[in-house]
VMD Tcl script that draws the C-alpha trace (Angstrom):
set ca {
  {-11.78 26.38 -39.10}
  {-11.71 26.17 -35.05}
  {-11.45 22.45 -33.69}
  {-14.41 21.29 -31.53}
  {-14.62 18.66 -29.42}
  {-15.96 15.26 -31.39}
  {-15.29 17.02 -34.42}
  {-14.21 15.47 -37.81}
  {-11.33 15.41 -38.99}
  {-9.00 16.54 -36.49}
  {-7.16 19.47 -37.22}
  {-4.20 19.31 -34.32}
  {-4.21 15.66 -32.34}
  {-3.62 15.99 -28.68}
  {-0.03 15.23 -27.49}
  {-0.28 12.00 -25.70}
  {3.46 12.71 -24.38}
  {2.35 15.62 -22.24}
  {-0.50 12.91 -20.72}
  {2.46 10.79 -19.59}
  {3.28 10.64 -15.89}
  {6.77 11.75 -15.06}
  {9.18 9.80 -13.41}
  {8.63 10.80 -10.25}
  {5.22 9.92 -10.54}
  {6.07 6.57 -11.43}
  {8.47 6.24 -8.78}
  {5.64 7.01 -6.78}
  {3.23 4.83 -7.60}
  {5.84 1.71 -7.57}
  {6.24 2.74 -4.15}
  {2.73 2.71 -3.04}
  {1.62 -0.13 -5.46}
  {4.73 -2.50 -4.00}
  {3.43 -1.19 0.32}
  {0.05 -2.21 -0.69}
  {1.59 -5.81 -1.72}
  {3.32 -5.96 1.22}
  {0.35 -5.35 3.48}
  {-2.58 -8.05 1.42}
  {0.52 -10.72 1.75}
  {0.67 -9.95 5.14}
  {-3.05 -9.51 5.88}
  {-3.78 -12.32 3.48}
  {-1.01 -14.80 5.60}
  {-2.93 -14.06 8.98}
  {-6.12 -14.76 7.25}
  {-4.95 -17.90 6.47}
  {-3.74 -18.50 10.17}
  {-6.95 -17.22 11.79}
  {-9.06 -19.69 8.95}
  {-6.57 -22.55 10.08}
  {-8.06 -22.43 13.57}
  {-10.52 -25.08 14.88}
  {-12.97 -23.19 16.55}
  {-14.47 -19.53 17.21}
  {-12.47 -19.31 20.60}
  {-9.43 -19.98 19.47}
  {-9.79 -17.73 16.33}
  {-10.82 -15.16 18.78}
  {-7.54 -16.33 21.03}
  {-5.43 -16.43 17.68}
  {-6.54 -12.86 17.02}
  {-5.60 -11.68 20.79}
  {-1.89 -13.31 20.11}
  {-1.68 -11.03 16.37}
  {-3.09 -8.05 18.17}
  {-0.48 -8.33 21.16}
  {2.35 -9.36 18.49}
  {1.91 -6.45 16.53}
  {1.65 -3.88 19.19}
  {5.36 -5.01 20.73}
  {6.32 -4.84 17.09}
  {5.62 -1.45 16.73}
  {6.56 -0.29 20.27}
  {10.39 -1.86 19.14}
  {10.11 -0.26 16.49}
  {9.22 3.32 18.02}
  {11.87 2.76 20.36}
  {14.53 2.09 17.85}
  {13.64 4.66 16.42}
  {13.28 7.56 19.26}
  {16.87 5.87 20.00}
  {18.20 7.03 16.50}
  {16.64 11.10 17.23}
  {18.34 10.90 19.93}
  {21.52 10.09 18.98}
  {21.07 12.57 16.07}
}
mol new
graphics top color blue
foreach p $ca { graphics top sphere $p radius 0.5 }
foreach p [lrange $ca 0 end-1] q [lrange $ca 1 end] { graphics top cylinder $p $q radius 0.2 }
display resetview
C-alpha cells in the first residue's frame, strides 16, 4: 500500500530530525536576530530623543545633529579601517 499525502494511517512518519536547522544555521540566525536588536534599540533610543523635542524645528534640527553624527561615525570608522588594509 503506497502512502499518500493526508492519508490514514501513516505508514512511514516523516523524520522531523532531518527538518532541523543545523548549527550553522542557528549560528546564523542568532547573528542576524541579535544585529536586528541592536539596530530597533538604537533606532528606538533616537525615536525617543527626536519625540523628546519641543517643537517641529528643533525635531527637524535634532534630526540634522543624528544625520551629521552618524556620518563622522562611519567616516572614523572607514578610516580605521582602510588604516588596518593598509597595514596588512
Amino acid at each position: 500500500m503506497s502512502s499518500t499525502p493526508g492519508q490514514w494511517p501513516i505508514e512511514a512518519p516523516s523524520d522531523l530530525e532531518a527538518l532541523a536547522p543545523t548549527a550553522a544555521e542557528d549560528d546564523v540566525y542568532v547573528r542576524l536576530a541579535a544585529e536586528k536588536a541592536r539596530r530597533e534599540l538604537v533606532c528606538d533610543s533616537i525615536r525617543a530623543h527626536l519625540a523628546e523635542q519641543p517643537t517641529t524645528r528643533a525635531v527637524r534640527a535634532c534630526e540634522r545633529r543624528w544625520h551629521h553624527y552618524l556620518s563622522n561615525l562611519a567616516d572614523s570608522v572607514l578610516a580605521e579601517r582602510q588604516n588596518q588594509e593598509q597595514a596588512e
